[in-house]
MARROTI-112797 format. One record per atom (N, C-alpha, C): residue number from 1; x, y, z. Coordinates in nm, 2 decimals. Example, Ala and Ser with C-alpha at 12.3 -4.5 7.8 and 13.67 -1.06 7.14 Angstrom:
BEGIN
[1, [1.32, -0.57, 0.78]]
[1, [1.23, -0.45, 0.78]]
[1, [1.32, -0.33, 0.78]]
[2, [1.28, -0.22, 0.71]]
[2, [1.37, -0.11, 0.71]]
[2, [1.29, 0.00, 0.79]]
This chain:
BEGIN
[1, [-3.11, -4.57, -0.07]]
[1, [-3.08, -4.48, 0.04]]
[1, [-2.95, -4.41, 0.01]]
[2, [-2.83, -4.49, -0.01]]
[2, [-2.73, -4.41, -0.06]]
[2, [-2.72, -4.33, -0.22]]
[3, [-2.81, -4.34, -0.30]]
[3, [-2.85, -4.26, -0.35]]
[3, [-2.90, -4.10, -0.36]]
[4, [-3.00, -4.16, -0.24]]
[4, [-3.06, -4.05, -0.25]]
[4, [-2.96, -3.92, -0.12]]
[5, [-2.89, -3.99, -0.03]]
[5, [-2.78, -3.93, 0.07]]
[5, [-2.70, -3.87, -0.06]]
[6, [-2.61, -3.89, -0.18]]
[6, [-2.51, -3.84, -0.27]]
[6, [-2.59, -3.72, -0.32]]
[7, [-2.72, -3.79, -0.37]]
[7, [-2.80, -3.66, -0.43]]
[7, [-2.83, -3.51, -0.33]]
[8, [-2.83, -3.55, -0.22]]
[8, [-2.83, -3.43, -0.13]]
[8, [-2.72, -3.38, -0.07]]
[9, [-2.63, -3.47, -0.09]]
[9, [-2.49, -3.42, -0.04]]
[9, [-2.38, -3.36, -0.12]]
[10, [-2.37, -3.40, -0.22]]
[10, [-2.32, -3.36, -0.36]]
[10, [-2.35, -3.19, -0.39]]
[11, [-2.50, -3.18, -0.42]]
[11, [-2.49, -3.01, -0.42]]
[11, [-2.45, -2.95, -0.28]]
[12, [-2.48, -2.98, -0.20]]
[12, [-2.43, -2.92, -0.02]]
[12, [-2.27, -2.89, -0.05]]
[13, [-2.20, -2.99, -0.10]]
[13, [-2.06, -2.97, -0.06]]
[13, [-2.02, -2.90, -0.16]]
[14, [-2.10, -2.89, -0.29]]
[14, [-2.07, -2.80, -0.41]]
[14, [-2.07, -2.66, -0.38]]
[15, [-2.19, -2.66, -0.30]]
[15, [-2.23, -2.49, -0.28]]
[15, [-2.16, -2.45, -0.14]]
[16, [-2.09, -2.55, -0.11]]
[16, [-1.98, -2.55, 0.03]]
[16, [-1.85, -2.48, -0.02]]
[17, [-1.79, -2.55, -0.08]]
[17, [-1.71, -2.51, -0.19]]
[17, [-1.70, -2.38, -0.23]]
[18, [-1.78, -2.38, -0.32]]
[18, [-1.82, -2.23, -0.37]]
[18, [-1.88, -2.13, -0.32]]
[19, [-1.89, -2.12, -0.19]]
[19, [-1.91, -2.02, -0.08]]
[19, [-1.74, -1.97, -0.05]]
[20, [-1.67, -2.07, 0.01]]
[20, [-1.55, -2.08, 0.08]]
[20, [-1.47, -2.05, 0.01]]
[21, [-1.46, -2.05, -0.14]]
[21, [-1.41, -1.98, -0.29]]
[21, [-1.44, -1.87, -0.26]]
[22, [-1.53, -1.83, -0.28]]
[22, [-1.61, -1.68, -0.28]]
[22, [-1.53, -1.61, -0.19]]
[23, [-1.56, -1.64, -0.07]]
[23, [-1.50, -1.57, 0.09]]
[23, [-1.38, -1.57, 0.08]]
[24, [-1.25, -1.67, 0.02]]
[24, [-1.15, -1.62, 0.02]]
[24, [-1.09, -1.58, -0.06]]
[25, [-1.15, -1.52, -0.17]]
[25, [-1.08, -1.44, -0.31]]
[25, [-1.15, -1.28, -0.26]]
[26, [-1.21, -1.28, -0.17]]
[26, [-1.28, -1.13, -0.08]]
[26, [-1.20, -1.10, 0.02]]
[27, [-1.13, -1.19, 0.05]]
[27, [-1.05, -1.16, 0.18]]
[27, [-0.91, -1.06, 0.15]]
[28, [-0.88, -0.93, 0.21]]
[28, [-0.75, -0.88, 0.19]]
[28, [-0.66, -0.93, 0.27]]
[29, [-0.52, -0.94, 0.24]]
[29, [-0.41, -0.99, 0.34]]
[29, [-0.35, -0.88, 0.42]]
[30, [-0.33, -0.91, 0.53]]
[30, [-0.29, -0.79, 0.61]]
[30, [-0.15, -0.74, 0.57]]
[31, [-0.13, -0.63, 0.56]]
[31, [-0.05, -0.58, 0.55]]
[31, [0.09, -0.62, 0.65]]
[32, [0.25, -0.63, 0.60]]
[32, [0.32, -0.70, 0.67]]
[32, [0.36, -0.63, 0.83]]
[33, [0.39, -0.69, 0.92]]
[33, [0.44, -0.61, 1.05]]
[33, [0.57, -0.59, 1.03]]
[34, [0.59, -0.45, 0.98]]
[34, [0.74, -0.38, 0.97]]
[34, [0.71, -0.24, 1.05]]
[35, [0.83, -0.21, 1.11]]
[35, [0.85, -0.08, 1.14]]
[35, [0.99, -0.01, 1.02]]
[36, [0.92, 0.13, 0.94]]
[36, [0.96, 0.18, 0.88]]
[36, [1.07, 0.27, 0.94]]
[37, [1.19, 0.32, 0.92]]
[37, [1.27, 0.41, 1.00]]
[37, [1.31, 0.52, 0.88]]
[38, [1.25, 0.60, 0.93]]
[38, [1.28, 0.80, 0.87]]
[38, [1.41, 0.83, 0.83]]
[39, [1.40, 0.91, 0.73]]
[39, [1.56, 0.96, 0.73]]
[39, [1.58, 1.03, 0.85]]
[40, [1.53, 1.05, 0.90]]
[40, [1.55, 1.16, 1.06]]
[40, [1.58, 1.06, 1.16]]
[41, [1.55, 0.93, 1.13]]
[41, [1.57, 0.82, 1.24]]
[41, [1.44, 0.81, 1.32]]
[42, [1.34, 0.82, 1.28]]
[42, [1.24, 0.82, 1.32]]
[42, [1.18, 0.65, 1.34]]
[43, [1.13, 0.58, 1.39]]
[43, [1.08, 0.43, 1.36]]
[43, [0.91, 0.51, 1.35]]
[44, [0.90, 0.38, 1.21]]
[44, [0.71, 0.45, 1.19]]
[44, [0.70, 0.26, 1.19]]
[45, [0.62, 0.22, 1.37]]
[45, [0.52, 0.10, 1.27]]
[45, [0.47, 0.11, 1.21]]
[46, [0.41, 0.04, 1.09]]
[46, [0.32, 0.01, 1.01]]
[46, [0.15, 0.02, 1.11]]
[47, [0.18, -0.07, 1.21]]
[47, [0.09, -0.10, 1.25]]
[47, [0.02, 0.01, 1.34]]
[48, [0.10, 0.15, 1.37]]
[48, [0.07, 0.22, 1.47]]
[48, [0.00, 0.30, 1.37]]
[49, [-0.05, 0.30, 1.21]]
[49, [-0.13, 0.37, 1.12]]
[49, [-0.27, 0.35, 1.12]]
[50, [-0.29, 0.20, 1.18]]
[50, [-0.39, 0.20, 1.14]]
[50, [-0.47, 0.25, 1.18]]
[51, [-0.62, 0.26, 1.11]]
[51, [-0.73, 0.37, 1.12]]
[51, [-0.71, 0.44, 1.06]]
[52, [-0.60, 0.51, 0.98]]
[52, [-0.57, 0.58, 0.87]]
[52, [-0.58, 0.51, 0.70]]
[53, [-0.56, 0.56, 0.60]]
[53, [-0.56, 0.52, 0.45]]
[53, [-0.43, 0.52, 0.45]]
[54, [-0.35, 0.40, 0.43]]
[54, [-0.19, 0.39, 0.38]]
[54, [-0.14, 0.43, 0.25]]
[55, [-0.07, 0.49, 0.21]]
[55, [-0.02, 0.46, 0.08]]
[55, [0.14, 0.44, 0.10]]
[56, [0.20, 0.29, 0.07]]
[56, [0.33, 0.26, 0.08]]
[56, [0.39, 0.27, -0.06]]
[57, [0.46, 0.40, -0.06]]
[57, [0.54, 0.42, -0.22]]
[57, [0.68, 0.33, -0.24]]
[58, [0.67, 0.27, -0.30]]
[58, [0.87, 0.23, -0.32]]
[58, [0.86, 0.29, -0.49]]
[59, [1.03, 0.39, -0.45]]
[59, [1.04, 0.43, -0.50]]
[59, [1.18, 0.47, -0.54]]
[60, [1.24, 0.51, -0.62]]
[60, [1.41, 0.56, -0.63]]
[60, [1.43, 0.68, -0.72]]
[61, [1.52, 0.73, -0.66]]
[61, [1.57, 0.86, -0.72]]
[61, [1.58, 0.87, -0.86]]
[62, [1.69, 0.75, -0.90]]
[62, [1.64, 0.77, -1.10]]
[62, [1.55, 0.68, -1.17]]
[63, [1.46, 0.70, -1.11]]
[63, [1.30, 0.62, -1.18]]
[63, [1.24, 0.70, -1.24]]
[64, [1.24, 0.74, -1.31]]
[64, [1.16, 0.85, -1.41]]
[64, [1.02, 0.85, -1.41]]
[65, [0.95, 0.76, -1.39]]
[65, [0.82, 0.74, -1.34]]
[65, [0.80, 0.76, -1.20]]
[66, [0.84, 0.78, -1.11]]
[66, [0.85, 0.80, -0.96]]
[66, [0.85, 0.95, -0.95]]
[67, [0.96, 1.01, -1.03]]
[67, [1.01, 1.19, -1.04]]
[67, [0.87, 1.22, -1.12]]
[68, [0.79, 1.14, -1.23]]
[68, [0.69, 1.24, -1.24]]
[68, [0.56, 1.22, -1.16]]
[69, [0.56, 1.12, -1.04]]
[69, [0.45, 1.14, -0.96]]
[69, [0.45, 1.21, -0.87]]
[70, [0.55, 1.22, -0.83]]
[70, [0.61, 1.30, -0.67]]
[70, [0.52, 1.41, -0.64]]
[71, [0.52, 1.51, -0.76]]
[71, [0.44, 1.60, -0.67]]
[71, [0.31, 1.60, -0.68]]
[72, [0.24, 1.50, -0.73]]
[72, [0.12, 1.50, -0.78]]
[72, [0.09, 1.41, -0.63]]
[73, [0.14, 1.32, -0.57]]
[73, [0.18, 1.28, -0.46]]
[73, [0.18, 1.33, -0.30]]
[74, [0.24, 1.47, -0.36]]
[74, [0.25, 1.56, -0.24]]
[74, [0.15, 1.63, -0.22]]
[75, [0.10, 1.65, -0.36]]
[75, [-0.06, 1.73, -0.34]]
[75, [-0.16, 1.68, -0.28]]
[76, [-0.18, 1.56, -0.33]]
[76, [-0.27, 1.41, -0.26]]
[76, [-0.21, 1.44, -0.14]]
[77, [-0.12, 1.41, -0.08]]
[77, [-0.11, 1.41, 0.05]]
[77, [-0.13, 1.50, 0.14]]
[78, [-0.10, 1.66, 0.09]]
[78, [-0.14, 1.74, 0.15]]
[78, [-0.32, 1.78, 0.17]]
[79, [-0.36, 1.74, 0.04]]
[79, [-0.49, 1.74, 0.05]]
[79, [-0.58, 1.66, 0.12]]
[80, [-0.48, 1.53, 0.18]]
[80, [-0.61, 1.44, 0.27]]
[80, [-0.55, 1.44, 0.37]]
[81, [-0.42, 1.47, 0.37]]
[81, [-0.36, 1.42, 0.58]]
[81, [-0.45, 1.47, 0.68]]
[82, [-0.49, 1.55, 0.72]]
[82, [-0.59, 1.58, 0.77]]
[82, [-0.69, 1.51, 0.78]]
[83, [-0.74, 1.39, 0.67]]
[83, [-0.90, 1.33, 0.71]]
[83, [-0.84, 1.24, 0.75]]
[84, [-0.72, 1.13, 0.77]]
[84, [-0.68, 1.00, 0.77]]
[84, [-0.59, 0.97, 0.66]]
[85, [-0.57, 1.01, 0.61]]
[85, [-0.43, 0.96, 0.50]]
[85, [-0.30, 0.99, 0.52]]
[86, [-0.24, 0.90, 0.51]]
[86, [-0.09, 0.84, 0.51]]
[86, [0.02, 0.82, 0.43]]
[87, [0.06, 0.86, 0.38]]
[87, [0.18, 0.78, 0.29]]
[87, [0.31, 0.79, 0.38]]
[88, [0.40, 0.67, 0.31]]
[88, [0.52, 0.64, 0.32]]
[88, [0.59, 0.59, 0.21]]
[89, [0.69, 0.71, 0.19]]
[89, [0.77, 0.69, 0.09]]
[89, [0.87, 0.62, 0.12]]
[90, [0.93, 0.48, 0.05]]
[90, [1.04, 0.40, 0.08]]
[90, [1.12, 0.36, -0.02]]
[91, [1.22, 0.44, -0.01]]
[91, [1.32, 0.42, -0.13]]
[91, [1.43, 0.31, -0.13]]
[92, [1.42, 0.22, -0.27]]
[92, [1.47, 0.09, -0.23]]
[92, [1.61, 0.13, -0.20]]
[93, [1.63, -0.04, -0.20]]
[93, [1.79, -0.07, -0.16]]
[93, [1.92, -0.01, -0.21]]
[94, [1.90, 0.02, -0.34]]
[94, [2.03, 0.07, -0.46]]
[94, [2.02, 0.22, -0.44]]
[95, [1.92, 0.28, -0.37]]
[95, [1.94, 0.42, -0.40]]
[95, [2.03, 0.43, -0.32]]
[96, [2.10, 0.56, -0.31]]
[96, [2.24, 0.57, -0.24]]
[96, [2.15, 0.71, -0.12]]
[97, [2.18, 0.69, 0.02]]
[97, [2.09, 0.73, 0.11]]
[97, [2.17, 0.93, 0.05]]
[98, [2.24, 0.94, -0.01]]
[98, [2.25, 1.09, 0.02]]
[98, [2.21, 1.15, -0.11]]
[99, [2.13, 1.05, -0.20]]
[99, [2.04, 1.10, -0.29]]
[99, [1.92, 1.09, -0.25]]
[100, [1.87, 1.01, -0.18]]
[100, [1.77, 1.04, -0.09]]
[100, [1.75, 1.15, -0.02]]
[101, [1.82, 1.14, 0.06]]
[101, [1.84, 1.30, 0.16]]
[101, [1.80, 1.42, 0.07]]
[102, [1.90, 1.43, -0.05]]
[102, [1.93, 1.55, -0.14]]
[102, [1.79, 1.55, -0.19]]
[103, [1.74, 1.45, -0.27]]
[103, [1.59, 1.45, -0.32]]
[103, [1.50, 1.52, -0.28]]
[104, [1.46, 1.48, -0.13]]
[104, [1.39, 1.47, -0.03]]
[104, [1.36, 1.63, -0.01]]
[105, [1.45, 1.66, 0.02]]
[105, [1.53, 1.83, 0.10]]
[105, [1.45, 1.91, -0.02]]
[106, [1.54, 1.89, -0.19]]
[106, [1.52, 1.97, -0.29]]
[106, [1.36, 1.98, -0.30]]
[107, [1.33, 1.91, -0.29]]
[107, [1.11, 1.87, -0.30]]
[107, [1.04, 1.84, -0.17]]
[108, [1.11, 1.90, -0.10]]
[108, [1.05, 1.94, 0.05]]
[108, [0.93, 1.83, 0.05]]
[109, [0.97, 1.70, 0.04]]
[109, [0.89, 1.60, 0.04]]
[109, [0.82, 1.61, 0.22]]
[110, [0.68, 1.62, 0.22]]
[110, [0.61, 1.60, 0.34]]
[110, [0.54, 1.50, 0.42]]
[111, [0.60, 1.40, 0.37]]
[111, [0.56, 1.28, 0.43]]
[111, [0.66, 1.16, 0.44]]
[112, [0.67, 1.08, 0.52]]
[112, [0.80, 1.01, 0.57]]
[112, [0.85, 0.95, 0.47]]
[113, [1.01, 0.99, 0.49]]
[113, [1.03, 0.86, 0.39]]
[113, [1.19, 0.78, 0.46]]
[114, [1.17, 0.66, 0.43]]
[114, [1.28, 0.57, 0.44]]
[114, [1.32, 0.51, 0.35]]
[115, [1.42, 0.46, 0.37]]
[115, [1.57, 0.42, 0.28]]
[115, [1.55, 0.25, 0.32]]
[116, [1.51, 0.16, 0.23]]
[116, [1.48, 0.02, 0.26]]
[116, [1.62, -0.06, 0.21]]
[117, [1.73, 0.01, 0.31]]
[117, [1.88, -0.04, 0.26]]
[117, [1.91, -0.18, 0.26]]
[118, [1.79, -0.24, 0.33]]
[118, [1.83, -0.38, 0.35]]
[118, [1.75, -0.47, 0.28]]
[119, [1.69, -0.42, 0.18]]
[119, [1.60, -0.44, 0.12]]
[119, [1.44, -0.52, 0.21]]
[120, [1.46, -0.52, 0.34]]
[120, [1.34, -0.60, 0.36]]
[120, [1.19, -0.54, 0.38]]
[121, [1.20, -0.43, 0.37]]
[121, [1.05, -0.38, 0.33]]
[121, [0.99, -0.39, 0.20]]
[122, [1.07, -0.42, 0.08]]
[122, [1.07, -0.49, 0.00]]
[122, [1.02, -0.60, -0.05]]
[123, [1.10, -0.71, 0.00]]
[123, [1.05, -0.86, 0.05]]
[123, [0.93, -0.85, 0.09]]
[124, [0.92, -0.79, 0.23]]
[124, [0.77, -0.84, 0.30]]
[124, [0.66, -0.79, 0.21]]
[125, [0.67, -0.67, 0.15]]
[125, [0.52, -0.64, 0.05]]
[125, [0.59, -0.71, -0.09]]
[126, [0.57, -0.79, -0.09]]
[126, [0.57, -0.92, -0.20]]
[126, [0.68, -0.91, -0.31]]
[127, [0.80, -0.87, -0.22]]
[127, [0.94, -0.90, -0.31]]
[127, [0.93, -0.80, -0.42]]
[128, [0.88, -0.67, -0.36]]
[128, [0.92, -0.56, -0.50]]
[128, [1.01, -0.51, -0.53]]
[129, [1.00, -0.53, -0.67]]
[129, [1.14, -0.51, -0.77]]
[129, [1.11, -0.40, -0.88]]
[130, [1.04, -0.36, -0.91]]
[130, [1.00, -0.26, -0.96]]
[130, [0.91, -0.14, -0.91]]
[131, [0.98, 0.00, -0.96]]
[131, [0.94, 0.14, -0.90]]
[131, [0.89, 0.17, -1.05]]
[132, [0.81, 0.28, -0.99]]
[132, [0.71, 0.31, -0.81]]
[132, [0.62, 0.19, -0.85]]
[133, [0.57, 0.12, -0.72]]
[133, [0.50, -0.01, -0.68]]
[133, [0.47, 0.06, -0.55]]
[134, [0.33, 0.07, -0.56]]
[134, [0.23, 0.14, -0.43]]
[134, [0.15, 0.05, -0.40]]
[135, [0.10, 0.07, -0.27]]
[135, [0.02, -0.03, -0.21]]
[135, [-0.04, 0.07, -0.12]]
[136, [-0.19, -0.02, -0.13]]
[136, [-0.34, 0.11, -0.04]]
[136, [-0.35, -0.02, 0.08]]
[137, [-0.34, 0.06, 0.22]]
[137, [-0.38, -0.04, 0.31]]
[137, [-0.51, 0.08, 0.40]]
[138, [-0.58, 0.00, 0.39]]
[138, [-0.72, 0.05, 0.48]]
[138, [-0.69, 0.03, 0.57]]
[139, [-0.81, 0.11, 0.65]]
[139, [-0.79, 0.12, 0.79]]
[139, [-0.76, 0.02, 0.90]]
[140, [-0.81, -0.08, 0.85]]
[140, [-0.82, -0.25, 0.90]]
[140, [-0.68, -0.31, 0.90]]
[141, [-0.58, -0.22, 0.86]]
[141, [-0.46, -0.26, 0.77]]
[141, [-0.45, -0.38, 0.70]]
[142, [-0.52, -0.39, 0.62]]
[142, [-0.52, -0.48, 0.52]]
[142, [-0.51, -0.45, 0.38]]
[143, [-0.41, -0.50, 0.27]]
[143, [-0.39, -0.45, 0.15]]
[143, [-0.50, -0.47, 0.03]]
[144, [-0.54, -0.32, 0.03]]
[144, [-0.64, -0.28, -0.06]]
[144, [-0.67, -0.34, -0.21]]
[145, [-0.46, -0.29, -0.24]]
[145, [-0.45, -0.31, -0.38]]
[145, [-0.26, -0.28, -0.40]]
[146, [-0.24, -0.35, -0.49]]
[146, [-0.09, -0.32, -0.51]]
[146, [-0.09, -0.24, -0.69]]
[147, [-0.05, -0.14, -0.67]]
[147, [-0.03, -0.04, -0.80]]
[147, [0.08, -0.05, -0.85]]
[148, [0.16, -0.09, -0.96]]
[148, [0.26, -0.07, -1.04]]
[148, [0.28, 0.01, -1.15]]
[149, [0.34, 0.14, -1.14]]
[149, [0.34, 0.26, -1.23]]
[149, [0.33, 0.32, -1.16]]
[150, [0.30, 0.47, -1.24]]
[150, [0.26, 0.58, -1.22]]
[150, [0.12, 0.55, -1.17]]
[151, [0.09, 0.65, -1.08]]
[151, [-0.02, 0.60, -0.99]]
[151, [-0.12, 0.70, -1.07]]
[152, [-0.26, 0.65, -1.05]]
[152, [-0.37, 0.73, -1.11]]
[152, [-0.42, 0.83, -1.00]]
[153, [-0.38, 0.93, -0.99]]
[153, [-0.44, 1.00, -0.91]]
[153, [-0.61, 1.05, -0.86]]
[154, [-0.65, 1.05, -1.01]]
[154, [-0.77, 1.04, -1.00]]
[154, [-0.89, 1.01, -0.93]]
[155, [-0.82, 0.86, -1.01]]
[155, [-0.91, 0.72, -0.92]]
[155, [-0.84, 0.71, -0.71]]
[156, [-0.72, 0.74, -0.71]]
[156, [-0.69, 0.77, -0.61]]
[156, [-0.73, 0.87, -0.49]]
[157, [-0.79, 0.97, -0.56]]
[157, [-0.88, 1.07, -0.47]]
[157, [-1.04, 1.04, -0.49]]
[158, [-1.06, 0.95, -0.53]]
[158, [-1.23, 0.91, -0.53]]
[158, [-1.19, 0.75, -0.43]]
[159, [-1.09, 0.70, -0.42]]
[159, [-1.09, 0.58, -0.34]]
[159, [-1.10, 0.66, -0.20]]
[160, [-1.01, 0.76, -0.19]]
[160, [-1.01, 0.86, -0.04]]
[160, [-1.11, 0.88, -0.02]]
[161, [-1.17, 0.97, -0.15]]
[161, [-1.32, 1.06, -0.08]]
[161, [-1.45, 0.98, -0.03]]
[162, [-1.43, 0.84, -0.08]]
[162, [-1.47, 0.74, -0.05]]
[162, [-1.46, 0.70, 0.14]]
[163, [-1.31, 0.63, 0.14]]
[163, [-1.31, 0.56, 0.23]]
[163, [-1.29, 0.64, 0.34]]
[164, [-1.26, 0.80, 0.33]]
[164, [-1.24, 0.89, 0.43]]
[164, [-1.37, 0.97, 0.46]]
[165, [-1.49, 0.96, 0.42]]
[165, [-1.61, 1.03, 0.39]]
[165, [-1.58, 1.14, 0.36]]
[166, [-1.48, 1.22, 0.25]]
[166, [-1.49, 1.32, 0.20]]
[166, [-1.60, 1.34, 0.11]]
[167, [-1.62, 1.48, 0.13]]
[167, [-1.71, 1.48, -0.01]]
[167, [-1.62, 1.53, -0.10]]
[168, [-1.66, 1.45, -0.22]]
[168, [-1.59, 1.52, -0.34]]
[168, [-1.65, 1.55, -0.50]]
């Protein structure tokens, strides 16, 4: 009897297992509860986005990889704000806020950006230390994907035209 109970219980808790595997390596983590604050002094929750496509840039003034996505950036963004897309630019801790400002102004940047002086916007999306480090949060606000580099734009407007029903 106890044989034959192992034999039937053994694959059950195997395929139990490996279900519960499955389902949690599919699962995205929510994106963290921060409210972002504007160089204008604006407060942006995070959370007041959702239903939109996020894109959280960290990013700094002498990153040389960051200066050559910006405007490839602004274009993307000008091109989808309108269906649901978002970004937030958040320039870390070291940058100095009136290189910020001056940046910002010179490249008539059109989408928010904050100065993460205290570094904790940082911390909460998983202790980033290196720029540009982007993160896609869907509408669900849950993190899509975390990008390090220069971002593919490409593949970035077929994830949009995707998740925003654009046609593209």
């Amino acid at each position: 009897m106890l044989q034959k109970l192992r034999k039937i219980l053994i694959p059950i808790v195997v395929i139990g297992l490996i279900a519960f595997l499955g389902f949690s390596l599919t699962q995205k983590p929510q994106a963290p509860n921060i409210n972002f604050v504007t160089l204008q002094g604006k407060t942006i929750p995070l959370s007041s986005l959702q239903g939109k496509m996020v894109l959280v840039n960290f990013w700094a003034t002498d990153c040389p990889g960051c200066i050559e996505e910006m405007p490839e950036l602004i274009n993307t963004y000008q091109q989808y704000k309108d269906k649901g897309f978002e970004v937030v630019a958040v320039a870390m801790p070291y940058d100095k806020l009136q290189q910020i400002i001056t940046y910002s102004q010179n490249n008539a940047l059109p989408f928010p950006v904050a100065h993460d002086s205290q570094g904790e916007a940082a911390e909460k999306f998983s202790d980033v230390r290196v720029t540009p480090t982007s993160f896609i949060i869907d509408k669900q606000g849950r993190i899509t994907q975390k990008l390090i580099g220069v971002l593919d734009f490409a593949a970035l407007r077929q994830l949009l035209n995707r998740e925003l029903g654009v046609a593209g």
